[in-house]
KOLKOL-874818 format. One record per residue: residue number from 1; residue in one letter; x, y, z of N, C-alpha, C in turn. Coordinates in pm, 1 decimal. Example, Ala and Ser with C-alpha at 12.3 -4.5 7.8 and 13.67 -1.06 7.14 Angstrom:
BEGIN
+-----+------+----------+----------+----------+----------+----------+----------+----------+----------+----------+
!  nr ! rest !       nX !       nY !       nZ !      caX !      caY !      caZ !       cX !       cY !       cZ !
+-----+------+----------+----------+----------+----------+----------+----------+----------+----------+----------+
!   1 !    A !   1319.0 !   -569.0 !    780.0 !   1230.0 !   -450.0 !    780.0 !   1320.0 !   -330.0 !    780.0 !
!   2 !    S !   1285.0 !   -225.0 !    708.0 !   1367.0 !   -106.0 !    714.0 !   1290.0 !      3.0 !    787.0 !
+-----+------+----------+----------+----------+----------+----------+----------+----------+----------+----------+
//
This chain:
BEGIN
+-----+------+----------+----------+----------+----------+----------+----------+----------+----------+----------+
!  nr ! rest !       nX !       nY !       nZ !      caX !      caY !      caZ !       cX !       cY !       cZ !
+-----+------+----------+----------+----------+----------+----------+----------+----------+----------+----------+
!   1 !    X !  21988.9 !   9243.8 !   7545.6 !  22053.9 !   9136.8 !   7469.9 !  22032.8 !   9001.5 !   7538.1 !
!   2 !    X !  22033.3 !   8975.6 !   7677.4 !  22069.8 !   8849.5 !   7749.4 !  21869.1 !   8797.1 !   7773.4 !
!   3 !    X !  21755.6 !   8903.0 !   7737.0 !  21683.7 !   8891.1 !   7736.6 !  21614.5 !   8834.2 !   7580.9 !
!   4 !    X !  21707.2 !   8819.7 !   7493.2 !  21655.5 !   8801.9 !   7327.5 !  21714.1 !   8686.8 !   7329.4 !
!   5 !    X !  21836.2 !   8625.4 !   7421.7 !  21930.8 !   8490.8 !   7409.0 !  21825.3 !   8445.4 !   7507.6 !
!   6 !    X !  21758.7 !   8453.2 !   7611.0 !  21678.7 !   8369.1 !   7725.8 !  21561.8 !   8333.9 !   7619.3 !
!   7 !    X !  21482.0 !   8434.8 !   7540.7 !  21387.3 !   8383.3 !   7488.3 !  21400.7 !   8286.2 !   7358.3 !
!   8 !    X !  21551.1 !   8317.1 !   7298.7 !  21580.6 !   8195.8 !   7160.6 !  21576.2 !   8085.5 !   7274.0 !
!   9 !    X !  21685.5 !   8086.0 !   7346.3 !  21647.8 !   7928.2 !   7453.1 !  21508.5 !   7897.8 !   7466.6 !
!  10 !    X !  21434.5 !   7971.9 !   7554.6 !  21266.0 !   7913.7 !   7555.8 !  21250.7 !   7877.9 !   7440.7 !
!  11 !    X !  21239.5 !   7939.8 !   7282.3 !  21162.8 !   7882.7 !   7214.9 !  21251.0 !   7759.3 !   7170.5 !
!  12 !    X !  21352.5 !   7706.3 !   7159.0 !  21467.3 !   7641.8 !   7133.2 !  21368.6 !   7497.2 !   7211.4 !
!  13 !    X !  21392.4 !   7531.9 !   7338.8 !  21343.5 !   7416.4 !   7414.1 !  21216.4 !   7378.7 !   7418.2 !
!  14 !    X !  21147.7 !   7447.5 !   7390.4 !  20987.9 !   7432.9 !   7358.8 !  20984.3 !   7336.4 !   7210.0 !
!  15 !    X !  21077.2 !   7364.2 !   7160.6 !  21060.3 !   7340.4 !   7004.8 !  21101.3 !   7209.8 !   7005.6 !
!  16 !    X !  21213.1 !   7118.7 !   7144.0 !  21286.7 !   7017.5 !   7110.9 !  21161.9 !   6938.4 !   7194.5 !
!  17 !    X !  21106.8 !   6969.9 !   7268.2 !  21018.5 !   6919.2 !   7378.2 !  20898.7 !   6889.1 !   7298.7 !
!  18 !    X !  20866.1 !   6962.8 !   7185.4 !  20754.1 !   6929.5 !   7119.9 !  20735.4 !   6783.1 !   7047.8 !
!  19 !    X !  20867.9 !   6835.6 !   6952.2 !  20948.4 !   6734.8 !   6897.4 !  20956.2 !   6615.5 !   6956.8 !
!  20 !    X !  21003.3 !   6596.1 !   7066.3 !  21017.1 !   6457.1 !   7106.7 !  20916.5 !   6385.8 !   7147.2 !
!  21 !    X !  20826.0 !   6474.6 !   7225.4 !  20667.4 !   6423.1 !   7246.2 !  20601.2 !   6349.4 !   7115.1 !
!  22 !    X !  20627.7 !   6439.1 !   6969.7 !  20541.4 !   6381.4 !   6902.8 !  20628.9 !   6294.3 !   6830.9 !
!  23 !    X !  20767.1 !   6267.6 !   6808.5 !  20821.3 !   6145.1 !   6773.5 !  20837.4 !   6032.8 !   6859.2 !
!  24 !    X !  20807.3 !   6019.9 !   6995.0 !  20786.0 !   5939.2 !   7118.3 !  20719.4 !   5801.6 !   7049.3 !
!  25 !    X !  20578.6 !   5840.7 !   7015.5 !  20513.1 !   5741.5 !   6993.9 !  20511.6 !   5692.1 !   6843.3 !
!  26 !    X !  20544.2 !   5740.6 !   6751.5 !  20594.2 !   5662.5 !   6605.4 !  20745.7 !   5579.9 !   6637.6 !
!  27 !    X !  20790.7 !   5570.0 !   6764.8 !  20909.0 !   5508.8 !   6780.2 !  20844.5 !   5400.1 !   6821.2 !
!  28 !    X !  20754.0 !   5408.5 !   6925.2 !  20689.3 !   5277.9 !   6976.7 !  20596.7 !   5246.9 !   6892.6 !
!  29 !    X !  20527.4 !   5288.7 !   6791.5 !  20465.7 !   5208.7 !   6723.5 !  20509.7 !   5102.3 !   6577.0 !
!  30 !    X !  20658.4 !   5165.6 !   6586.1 !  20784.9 !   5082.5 !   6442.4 !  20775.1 !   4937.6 !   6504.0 !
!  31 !    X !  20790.2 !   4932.7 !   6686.7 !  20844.6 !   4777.8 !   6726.4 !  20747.0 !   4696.9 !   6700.1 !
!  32 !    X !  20786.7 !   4573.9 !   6697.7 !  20710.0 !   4470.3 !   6664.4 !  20707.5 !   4418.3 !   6778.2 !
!  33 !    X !  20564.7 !   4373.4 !   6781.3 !  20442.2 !   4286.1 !   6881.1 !  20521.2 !   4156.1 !   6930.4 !
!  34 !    X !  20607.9 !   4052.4 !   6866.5 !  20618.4 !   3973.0 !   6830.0 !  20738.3 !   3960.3 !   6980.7 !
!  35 !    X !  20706.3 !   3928.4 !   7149.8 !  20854.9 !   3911.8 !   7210.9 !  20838.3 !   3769.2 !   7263.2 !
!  36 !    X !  20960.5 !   3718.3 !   7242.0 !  20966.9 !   3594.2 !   7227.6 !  21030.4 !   3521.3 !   7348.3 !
!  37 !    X !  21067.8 !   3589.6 !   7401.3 !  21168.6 !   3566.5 !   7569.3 !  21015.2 !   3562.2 !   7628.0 !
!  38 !    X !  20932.2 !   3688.5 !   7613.4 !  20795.9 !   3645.5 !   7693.2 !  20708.7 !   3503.3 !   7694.8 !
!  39 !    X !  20670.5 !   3486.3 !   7558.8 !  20601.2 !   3384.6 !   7551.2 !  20675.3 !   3280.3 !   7610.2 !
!  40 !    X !  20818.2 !   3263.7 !   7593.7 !  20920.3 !   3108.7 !   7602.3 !  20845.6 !   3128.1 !   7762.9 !
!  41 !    X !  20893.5 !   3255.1 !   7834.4 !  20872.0 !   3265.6 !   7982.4 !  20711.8 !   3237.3 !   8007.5 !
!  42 !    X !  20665.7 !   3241.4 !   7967.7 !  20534.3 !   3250.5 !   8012.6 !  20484.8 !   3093.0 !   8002.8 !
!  43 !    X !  20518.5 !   3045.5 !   7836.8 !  20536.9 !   2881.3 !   7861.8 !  20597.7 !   2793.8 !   7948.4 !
!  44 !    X !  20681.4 !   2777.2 !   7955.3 !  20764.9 !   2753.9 !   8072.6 !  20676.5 !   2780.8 !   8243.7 !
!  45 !    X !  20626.0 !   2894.8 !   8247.5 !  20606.1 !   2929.1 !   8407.2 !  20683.2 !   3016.2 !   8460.3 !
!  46 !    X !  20784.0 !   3064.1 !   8413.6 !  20906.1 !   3150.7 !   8492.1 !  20814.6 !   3258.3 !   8501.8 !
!  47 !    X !  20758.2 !   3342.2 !   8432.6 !  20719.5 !   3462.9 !   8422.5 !  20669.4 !   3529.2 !   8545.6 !
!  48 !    X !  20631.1 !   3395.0 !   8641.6 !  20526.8 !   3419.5 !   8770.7 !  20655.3 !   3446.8 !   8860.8 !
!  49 !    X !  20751.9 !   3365.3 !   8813.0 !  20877.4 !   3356.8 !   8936.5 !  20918.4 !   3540.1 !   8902.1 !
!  50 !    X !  20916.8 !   3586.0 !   8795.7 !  20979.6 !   3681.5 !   8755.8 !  20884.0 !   3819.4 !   8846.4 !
!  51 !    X !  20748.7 !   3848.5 !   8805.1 !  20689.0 !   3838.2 !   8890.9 !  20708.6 !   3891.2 !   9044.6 !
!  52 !    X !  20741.5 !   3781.5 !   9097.3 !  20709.3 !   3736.3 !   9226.4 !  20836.6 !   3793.0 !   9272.8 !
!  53 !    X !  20965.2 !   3791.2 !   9192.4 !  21087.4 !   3898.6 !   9242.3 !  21115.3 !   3998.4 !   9245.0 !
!  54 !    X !  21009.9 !   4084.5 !   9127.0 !  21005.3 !   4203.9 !   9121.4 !  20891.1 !   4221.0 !   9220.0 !
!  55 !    X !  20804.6 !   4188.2 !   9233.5 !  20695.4 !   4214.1 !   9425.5 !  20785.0 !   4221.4 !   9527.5 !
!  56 !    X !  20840.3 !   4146.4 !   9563.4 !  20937.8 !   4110.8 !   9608.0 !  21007.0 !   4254.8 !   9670.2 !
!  57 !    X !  21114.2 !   4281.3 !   9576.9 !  21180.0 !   4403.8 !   9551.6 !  21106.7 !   4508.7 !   9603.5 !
!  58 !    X !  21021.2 !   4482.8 !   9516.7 !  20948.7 !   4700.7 !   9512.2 !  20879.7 !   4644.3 !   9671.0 !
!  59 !    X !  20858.8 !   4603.1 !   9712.2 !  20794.2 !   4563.4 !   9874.0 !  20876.3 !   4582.4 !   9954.8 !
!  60 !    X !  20967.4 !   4542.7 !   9976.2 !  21084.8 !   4557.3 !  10054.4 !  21201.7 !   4685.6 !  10020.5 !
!  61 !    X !  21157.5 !   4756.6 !   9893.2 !  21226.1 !   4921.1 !   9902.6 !  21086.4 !   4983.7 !   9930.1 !
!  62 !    X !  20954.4 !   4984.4 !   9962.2 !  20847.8 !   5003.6 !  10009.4 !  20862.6 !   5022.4 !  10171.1 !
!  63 !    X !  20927.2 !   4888.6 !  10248.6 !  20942.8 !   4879.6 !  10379.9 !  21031.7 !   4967.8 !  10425.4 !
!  64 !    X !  21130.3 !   5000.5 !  10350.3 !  21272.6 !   5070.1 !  10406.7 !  21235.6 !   5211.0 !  10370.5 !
!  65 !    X !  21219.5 !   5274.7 !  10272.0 !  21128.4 !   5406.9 !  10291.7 !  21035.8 !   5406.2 !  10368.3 !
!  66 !    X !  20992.4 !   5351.7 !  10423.2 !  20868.2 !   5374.6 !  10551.9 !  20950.9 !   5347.4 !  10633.3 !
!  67 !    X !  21067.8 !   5236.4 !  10695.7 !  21149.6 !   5283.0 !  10788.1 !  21230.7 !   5372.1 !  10810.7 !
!  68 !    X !  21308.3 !   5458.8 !  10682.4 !  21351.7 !   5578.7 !  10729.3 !  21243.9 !   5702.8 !  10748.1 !
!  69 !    X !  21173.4 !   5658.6 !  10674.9 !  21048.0 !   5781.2 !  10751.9 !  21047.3 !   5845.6 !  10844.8 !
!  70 !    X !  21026.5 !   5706.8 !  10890.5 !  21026.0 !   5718.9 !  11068.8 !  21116.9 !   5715.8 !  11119.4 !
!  71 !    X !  21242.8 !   5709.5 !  11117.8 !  21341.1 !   5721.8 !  11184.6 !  21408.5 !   5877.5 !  11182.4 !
!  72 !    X !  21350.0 !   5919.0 !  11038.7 !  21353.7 !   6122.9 !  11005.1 !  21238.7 !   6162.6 !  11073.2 !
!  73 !    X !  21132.7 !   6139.8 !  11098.5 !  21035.6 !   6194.0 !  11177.9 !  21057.7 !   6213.5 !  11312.1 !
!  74 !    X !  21130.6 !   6063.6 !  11377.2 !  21157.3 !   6059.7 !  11533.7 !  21304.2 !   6160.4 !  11551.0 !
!  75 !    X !  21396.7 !   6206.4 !  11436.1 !  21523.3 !   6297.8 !  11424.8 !  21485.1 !   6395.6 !  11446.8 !
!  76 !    X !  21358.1 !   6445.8 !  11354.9 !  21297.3 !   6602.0 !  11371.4 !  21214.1 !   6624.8 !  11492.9 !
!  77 !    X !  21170.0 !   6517.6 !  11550.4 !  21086.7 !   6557.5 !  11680.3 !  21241.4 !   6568.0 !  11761.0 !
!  78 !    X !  21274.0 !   6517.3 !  11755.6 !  21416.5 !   6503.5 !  11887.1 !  21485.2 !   6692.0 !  11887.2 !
!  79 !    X !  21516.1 !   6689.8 !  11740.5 !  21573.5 !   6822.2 !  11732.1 !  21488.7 !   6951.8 !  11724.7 !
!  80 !    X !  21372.0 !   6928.5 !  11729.7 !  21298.1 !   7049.5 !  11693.8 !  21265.0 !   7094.6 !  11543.4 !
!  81 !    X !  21304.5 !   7013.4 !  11459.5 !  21280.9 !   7083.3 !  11317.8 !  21176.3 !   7045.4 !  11258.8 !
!  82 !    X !  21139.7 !   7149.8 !  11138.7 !  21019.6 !   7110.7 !  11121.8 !  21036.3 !   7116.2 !  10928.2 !
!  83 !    X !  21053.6 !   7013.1 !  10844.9 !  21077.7 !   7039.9 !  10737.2 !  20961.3 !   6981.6 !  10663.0 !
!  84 !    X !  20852.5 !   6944.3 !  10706.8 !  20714.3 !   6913.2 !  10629.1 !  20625.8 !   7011.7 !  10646.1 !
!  85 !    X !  20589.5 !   6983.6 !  10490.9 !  20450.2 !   7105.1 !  10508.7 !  20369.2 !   7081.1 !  10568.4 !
!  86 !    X !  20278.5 !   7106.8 !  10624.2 !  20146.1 !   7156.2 !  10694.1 !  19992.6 !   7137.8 !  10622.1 !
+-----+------+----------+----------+----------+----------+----------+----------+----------+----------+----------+
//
């Protein structure tokens, strides 16, 4: 019985997963081309500032994952553990 309810789930979820894959992109293709905050930004010049804060950002959560890296690497040498693959 709990083997005929596992497989309605598989096909259940297979069926919603399909589904959404192929309604995914008729959702993005309804919007319109037309964004207007961009162009204003882009006229203007902001867009570069915008830009330049999001570099910014992802650079500096870039730096701090590479500093705890290493600060879990120098933990596991200290203690002996070994939790990376090979």
């Amino acid at each position: 019985m709990t083997n005929i309810i596992s497989m309605i789930k598989k096909i259940a979820l297979s069926f919603l997963s399909i589904l959404l894959f192929v309604s995914a992109p008729l959702v993005l293709l309804a919007q319109n081309n037309d964004v207007e905050m961009a162009d204003i930004m882009h006229a203007n010049g902001k867009i570069y500032v915008v830009v330049s804060v999001v570099s910014i950002v992802l650079l500096a959560l870039l730096i701090f994952l590479m500093i705890i890296d290493k600060k879990v690497r120098n933990l596991e040498k200290s203690r002996n553990w070994s939790f990376r693959a090979n």
